[in-house]
DSSP file (Angstrom, degrees, kcal/mol; ACC not computed):
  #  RESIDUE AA STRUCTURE BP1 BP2  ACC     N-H-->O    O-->H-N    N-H-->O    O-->H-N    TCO  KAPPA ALPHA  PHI   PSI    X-CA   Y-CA   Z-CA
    1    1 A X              0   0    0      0, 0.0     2,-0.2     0, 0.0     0, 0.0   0.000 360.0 360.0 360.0 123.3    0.0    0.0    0.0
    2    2 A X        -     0   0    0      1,-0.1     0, 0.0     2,-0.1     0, 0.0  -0.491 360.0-174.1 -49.2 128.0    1.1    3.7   -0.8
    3    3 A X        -     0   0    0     -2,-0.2     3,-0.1     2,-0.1    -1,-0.1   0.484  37.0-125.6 -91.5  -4.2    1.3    6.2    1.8
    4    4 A X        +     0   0    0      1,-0.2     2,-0.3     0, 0.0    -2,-0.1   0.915  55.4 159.3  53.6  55.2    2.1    9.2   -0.3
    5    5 A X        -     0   0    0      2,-0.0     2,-0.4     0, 0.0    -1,-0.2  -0.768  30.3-162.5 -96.0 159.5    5.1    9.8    1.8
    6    6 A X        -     0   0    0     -2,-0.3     2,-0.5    -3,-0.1     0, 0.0  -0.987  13.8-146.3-109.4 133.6    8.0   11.9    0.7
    7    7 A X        -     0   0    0     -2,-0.4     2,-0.5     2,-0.0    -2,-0.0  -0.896   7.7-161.8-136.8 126.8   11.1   11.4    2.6
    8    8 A X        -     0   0    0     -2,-0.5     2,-0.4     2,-0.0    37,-0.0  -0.942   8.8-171.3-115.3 117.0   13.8   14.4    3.4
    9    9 A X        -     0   0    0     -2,-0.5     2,-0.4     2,-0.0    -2,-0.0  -0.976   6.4-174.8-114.2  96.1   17.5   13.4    4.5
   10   10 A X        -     0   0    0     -2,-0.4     2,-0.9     1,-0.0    31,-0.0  -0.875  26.5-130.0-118.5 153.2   19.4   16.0    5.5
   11   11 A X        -     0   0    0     -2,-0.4     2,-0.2     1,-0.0     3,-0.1  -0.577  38.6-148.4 -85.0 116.7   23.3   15.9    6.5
   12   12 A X    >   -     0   0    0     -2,-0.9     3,-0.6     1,-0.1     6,-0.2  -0.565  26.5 -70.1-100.9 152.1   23.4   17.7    9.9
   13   13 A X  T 3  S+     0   0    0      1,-0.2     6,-0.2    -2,-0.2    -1,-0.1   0.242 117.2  32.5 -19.2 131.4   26.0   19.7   11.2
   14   14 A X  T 3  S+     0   0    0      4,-1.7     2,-0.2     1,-0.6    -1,-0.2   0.283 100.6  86.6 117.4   1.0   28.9   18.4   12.2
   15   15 A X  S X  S-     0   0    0     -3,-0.6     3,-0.7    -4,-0.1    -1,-0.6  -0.610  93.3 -28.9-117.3 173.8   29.0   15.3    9.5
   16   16 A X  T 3  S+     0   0    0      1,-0.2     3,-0.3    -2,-0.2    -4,-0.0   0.185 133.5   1.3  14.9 -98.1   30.5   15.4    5.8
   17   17 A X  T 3  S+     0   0    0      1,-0.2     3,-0.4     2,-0.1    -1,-0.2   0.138 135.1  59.3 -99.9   6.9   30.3   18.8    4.1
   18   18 A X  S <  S+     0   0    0     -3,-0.7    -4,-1.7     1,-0.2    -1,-0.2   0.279  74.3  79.6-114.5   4.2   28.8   20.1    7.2
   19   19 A X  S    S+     0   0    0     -3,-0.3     8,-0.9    -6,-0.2     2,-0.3   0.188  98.1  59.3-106.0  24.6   31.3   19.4    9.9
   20   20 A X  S    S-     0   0    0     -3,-0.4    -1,-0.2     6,-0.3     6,-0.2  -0.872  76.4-136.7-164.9 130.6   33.1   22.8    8.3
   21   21 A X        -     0   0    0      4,-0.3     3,-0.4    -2,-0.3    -2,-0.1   0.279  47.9 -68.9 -62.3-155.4   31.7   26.6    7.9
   22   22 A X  S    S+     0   0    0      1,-0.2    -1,-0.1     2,-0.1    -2,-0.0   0.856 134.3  49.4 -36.2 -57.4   32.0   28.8    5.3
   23   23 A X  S    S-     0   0    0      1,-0.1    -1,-0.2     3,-0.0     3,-0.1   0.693 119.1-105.1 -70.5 -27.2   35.6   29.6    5.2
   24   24 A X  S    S+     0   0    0     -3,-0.4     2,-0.3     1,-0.3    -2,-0.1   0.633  76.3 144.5 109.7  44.9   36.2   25.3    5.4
   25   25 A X        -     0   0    0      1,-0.0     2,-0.6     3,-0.0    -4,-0.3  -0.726  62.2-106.9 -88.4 157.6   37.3   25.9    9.4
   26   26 A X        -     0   0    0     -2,-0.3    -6,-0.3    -6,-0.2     2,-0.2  -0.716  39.6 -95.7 -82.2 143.9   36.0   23.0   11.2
   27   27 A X        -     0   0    0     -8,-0.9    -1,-0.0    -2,-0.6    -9,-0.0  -0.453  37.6-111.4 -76.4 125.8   32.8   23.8   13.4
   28   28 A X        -     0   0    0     -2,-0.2     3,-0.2     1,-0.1    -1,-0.0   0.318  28.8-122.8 -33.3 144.7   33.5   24.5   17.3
   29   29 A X  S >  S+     0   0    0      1,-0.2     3,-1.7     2,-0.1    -1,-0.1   0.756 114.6  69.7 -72.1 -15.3   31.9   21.2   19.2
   30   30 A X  T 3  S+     0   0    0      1,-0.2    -1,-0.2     3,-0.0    -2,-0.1   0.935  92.1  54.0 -69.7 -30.5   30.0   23.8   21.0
   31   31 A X  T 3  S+     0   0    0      1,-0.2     2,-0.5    -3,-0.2    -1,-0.2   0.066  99.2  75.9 -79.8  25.0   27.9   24.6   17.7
   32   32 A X    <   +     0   0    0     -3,-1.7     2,-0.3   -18,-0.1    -1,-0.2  -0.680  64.7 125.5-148.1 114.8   27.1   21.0   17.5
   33   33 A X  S >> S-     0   0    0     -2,-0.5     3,-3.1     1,-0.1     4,-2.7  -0.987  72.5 -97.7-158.0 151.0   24.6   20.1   19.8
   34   34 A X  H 3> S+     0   0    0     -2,-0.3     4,-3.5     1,-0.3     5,-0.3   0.903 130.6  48.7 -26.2 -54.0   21.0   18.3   20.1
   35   35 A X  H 3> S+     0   0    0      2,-0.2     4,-1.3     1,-0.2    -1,-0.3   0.763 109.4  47.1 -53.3 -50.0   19.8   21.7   20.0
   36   36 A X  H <> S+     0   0    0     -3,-3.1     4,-1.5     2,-0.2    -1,-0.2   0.704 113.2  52.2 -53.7 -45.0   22.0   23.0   16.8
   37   37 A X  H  X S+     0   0    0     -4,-2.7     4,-1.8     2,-0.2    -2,-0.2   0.851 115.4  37.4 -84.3 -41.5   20.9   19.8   14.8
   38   38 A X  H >X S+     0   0    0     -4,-3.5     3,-1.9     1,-0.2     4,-1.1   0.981 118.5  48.9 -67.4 -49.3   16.6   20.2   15.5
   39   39 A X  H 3X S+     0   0    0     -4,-1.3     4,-1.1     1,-0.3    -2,-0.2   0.821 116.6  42.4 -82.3 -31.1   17.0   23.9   15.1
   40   40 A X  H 3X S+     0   0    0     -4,-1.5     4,-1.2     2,-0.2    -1,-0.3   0.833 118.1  50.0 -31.3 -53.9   19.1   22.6   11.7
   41   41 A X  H XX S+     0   0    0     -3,-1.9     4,-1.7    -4,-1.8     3,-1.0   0.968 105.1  50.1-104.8 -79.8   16.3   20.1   11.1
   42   42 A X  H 3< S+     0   0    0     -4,-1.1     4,-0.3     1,-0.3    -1,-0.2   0.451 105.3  62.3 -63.7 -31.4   13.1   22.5   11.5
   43   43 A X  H 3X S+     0   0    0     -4,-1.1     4,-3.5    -5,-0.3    -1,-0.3   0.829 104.2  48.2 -64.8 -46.4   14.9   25.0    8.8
   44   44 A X  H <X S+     0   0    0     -4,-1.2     4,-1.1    -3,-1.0    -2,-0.2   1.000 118.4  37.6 -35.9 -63.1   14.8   22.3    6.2
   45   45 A X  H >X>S+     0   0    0     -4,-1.7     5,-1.4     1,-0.2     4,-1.0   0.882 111.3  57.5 -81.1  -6.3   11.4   21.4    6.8
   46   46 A X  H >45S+     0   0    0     -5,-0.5     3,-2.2    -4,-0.3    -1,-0.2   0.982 112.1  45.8 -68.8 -51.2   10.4   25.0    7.4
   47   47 A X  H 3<5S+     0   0    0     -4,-3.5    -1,-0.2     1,-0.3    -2,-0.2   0.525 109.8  51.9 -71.3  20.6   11.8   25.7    3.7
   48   48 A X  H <<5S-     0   0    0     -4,-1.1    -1,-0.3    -3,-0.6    -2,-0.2   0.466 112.4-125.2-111.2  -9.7   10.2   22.9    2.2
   49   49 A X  T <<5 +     0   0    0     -3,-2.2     2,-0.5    -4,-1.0    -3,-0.2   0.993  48.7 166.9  59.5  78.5    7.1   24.1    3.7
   50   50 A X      < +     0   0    0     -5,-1.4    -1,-0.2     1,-0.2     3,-0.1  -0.929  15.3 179.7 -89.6 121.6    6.3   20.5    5.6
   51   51 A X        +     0   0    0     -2,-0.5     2,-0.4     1,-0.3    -1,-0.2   0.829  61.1  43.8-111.8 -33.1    3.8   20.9    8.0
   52   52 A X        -     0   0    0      2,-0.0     2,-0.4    24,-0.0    -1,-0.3  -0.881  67.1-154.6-101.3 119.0    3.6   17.3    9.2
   53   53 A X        -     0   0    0     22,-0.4    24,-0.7    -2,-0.4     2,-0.4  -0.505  28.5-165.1 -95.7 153.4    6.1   14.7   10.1
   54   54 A X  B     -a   77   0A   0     -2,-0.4     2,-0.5    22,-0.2    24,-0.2  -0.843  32.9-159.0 -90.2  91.4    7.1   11.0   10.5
   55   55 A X        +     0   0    0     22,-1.4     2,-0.3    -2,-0.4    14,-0.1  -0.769  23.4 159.5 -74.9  89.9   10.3   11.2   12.6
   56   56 A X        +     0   0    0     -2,-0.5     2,-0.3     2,-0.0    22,-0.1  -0.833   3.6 149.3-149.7 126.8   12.3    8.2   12.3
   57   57 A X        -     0   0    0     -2,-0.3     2,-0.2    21,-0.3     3,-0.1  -0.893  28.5-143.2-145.2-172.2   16.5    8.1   13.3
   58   58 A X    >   -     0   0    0     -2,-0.3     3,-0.7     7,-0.0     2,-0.2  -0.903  68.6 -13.8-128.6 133.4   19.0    5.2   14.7
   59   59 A X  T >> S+     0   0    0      1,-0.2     3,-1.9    -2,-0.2     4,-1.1  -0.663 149.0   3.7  74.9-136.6   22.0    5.7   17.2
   60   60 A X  H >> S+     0   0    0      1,-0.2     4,-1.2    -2,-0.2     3,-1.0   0.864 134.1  58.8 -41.6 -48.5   22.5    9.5   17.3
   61   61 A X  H X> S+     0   0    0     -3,-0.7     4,-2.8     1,-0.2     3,-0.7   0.919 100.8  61.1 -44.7 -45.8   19.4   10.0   14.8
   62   62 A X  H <> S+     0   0    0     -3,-1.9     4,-1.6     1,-0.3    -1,-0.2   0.919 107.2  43.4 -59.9 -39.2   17.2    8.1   17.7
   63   63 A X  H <X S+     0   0    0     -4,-1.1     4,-1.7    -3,-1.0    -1,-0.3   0.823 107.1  54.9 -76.4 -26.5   18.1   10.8   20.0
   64   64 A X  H <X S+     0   0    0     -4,-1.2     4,-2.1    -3,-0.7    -2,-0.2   0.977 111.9  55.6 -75.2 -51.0   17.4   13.7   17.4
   65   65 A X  H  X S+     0   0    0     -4,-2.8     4,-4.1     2,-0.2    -2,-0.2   0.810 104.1  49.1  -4.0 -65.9   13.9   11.8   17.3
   66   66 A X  H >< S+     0   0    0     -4,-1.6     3,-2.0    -5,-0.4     4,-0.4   0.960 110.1  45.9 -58.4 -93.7   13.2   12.0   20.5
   67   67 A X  H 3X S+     0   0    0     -4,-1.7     4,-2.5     1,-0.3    -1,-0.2   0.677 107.6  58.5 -34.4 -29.4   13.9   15.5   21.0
   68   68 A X  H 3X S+     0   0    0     -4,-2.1     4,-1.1     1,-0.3    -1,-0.3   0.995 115.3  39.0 -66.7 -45.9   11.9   16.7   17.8
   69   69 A X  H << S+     0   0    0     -4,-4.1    -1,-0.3    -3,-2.0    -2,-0.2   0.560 110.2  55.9 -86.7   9.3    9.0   15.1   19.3
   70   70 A X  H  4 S+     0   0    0     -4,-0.4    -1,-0.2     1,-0.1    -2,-0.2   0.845 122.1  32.6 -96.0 -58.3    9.8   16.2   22.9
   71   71 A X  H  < S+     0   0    0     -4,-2.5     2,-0.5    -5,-0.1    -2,-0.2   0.576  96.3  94.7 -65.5 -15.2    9.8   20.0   21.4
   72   72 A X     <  -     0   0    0     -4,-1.1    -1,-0.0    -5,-0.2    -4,-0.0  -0.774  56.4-154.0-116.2 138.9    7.5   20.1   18.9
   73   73 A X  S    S+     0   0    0     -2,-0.5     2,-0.2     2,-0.0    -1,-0.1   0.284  71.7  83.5 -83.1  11.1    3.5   21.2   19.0
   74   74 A X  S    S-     0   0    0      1,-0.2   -21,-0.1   -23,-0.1    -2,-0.0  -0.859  98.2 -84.2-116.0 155.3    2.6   19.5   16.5
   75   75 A X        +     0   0    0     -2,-0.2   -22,-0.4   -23,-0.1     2,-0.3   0.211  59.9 156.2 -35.6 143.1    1.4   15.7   15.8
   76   76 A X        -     0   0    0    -24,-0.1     2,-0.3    -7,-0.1   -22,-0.2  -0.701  28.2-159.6-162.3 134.0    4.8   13.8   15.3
   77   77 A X  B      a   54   0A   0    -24,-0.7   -22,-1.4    -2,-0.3   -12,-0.0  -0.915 360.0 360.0-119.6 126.0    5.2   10.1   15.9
   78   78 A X              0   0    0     -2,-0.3   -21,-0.3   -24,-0.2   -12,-0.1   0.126 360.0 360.0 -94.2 360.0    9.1    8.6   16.5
């Protein structure tokens, strides 16, 4: 069965092309935190215009999970 889902993957801070700003310093460990990565995470889907998720991670992702749906005021199932 279809769900009509669409699925957004994004590489957060502090991985691959992300683990370094602009200038290609690497980013401070204080700028990568639970906190850095939702607020990361919530810019995506705010410019994709998403208004509803599925929230789904494993290891570190399980914890960004958690927190989205611990913060956020709208439905969201982990």
């Amino acid at each position: 069965m279809k769900m009509g889902l669409d699925v957004i993957m994004m590489e957060h801070r502090g991985v691959g092309l992300s683990r370094t700003d602009e200038n290609g310093t690497d980013l401070p460990r204080s700028s990568i935190t639970i906190r850095h990565v939702l607020d990361d995470a919530a810019a995506v889907l705010d410019a994709e215009n998403v208004e509803q998720v599925i929230v789904y991670g494993s290891s570190y992702g399980s914890y960004l999970a958690q927190a989205s749906v611990r913060r956020s005021q709208t439905a969201s199932r982990a």
